[in-house]
PyMOL commands that place a pseudoatom at each C-alpha (Angstrom):
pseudoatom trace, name=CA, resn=UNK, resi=1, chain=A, elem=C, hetatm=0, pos=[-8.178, -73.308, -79.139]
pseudoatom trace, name=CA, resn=UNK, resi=2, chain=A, elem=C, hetatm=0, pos=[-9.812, -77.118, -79.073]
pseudoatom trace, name=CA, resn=UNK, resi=3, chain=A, elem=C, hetatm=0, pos=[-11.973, -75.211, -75.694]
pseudoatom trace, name=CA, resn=UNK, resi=4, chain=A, elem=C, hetatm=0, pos=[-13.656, -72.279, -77.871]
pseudoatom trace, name=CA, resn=UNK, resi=5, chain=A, elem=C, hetatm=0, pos=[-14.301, -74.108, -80.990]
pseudoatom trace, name=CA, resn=UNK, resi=6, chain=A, elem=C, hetatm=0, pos=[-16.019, -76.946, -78.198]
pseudoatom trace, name=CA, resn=UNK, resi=7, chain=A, elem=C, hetatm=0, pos=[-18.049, -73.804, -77.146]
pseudoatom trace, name=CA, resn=UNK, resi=8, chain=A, elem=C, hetatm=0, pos=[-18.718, -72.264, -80.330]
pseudoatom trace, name=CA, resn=UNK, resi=9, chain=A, elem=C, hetatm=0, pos=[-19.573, -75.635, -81.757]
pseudoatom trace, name=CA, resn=UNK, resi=10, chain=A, elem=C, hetatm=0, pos=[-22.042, -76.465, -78.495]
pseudoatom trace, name=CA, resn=UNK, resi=11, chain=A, elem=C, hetatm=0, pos=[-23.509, -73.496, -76.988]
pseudoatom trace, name=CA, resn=UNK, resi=12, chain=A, elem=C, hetatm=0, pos=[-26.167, -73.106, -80.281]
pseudoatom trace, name=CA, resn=UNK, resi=13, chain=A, elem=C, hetatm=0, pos=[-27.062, -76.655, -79.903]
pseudoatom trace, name=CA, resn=UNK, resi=14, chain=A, elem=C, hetatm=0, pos=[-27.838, -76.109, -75.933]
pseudoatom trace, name=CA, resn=UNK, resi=15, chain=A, elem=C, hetatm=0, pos=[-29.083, -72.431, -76.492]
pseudoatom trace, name=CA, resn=UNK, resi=16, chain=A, elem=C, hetatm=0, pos=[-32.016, -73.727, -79.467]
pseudoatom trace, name=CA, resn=UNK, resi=17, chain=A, elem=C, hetatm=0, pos=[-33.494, -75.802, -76.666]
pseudoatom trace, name=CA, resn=UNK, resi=18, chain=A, elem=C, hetatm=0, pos=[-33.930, -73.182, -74.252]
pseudoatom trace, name=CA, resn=UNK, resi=19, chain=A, elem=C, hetatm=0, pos=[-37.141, -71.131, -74.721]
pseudoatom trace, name=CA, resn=UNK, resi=20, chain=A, elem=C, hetatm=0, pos=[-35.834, -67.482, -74.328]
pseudoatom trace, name=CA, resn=UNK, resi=21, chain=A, elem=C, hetatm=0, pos=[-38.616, -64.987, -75.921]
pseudoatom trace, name=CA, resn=UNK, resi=22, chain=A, elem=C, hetatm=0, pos=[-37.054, -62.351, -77.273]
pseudoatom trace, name=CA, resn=UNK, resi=23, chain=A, elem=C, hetatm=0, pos=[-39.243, -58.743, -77.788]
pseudoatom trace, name=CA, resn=UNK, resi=24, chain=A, elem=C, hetatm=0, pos=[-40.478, -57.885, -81.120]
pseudoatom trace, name=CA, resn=UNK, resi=25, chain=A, elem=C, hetatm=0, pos=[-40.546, -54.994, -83.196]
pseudoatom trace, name=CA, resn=UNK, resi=26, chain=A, elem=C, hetatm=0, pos=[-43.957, -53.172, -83.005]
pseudoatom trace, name=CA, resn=UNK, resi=27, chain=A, elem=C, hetatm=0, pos=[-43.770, -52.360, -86.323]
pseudoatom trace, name=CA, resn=UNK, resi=28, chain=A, elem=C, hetatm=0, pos=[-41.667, -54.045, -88.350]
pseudoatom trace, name=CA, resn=UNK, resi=29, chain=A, elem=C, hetatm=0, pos=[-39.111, -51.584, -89.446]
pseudoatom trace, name=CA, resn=UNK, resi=30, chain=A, elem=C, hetatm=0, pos=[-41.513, -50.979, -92.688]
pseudoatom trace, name=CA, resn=UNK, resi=31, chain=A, elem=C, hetatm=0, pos=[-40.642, -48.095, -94.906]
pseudoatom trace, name=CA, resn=UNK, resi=32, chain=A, elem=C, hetatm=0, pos=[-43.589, -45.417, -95.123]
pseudoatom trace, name=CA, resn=UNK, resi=33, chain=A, elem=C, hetatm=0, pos=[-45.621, -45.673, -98.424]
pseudoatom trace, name=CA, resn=UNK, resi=34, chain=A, elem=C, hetatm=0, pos=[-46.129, -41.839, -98.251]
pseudoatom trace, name=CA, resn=UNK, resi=35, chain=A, elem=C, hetatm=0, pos=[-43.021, -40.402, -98.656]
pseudoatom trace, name=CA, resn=UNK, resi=36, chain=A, elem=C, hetatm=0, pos=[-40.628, -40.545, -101.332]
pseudoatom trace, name=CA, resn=UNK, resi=37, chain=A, elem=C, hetatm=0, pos=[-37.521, -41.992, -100.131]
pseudoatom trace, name=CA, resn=UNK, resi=38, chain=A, elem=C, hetatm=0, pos=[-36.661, -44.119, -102.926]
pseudoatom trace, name=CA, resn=UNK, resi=39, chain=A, elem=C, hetatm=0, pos=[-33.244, -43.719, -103.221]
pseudoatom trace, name=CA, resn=UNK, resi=40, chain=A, elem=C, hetatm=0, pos=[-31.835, -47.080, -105.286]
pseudoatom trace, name=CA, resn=UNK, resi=41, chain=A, elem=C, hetatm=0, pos=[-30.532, -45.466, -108.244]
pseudoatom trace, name=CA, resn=UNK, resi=42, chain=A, elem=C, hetatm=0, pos=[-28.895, -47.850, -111.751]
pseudoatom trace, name=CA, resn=UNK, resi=43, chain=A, elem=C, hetatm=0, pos=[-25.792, -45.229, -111.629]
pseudoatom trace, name=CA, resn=UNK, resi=44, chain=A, elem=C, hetatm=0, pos=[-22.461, -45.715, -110.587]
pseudoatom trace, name=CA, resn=UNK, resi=45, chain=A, elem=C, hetatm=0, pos=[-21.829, -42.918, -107.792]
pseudoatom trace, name=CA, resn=UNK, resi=46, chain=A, elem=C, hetatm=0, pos=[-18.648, -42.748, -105.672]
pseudoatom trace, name=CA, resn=UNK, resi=47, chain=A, elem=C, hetatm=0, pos=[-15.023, -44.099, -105.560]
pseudoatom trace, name=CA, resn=UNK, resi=48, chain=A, elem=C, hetatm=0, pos=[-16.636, -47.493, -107.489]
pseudoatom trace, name=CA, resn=UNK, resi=49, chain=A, elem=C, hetatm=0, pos=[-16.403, -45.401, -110.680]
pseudoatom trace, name=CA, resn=UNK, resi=50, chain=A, elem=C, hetatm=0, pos=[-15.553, -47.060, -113.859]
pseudoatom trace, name=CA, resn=UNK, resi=51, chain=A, elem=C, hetatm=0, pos=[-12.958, -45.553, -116.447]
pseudoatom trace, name=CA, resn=UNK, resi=52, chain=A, elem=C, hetatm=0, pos=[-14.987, -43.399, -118.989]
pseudoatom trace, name=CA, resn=UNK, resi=53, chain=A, elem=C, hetatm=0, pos=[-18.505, -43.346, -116.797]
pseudoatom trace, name=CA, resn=UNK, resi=54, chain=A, elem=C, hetatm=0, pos=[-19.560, -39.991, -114.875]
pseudoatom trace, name=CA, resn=UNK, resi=55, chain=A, elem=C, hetatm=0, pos=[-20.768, -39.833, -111.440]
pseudoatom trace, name=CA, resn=UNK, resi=56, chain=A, elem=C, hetatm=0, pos=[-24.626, -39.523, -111.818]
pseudoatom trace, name=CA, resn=UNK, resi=57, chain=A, elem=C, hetatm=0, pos=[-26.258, -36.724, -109.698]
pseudoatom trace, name=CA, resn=UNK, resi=58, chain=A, elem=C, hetatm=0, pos=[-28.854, -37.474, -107.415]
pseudoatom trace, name=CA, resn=UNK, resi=59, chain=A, elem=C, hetatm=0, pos=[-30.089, -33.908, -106.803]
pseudoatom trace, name=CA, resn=UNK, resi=60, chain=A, elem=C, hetatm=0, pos=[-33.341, -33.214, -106.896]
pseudoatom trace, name=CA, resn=UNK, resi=61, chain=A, elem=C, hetatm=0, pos=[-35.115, -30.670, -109.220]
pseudoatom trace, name=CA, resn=UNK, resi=62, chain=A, elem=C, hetatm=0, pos=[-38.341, -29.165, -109.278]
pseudoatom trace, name=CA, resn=UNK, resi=63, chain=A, elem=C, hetatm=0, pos=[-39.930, -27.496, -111.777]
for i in range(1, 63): cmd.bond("trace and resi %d" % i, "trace and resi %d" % (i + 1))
show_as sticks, trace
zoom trace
């Protein structure tokens, strides 16, 4: 047990000093500003339900 906390507790400190280049992300996981994929809703959905509150739906309707 005293061994992996030793390692867990040194191997950050010798790893910071190394220069290992990692690869980056070409494009920076961005979310398209085209499309409407805004999904973050104020209403409780799912098993979180409070007493008294009803699920909200998040179908879609067009008109």
């Amino acid at each position: 047990m005293l061994v992996l906390f030793l390692v867990l507790l040194i191997a950050p400190l010798i790893a910071r000093n190394m220069s290992i280049s990692l690869p980056t992300i070409p494009m920076d996981l961005m979310q398209p500003l085209d499309a409407n994929n805004n999904d973050t809703t104020t209403d409780y959905t799912g098993a979180g339900l409070p007493k008294g509150y009803i699920a909200a739906s998040s179908a879609a309707t067009t008109s």
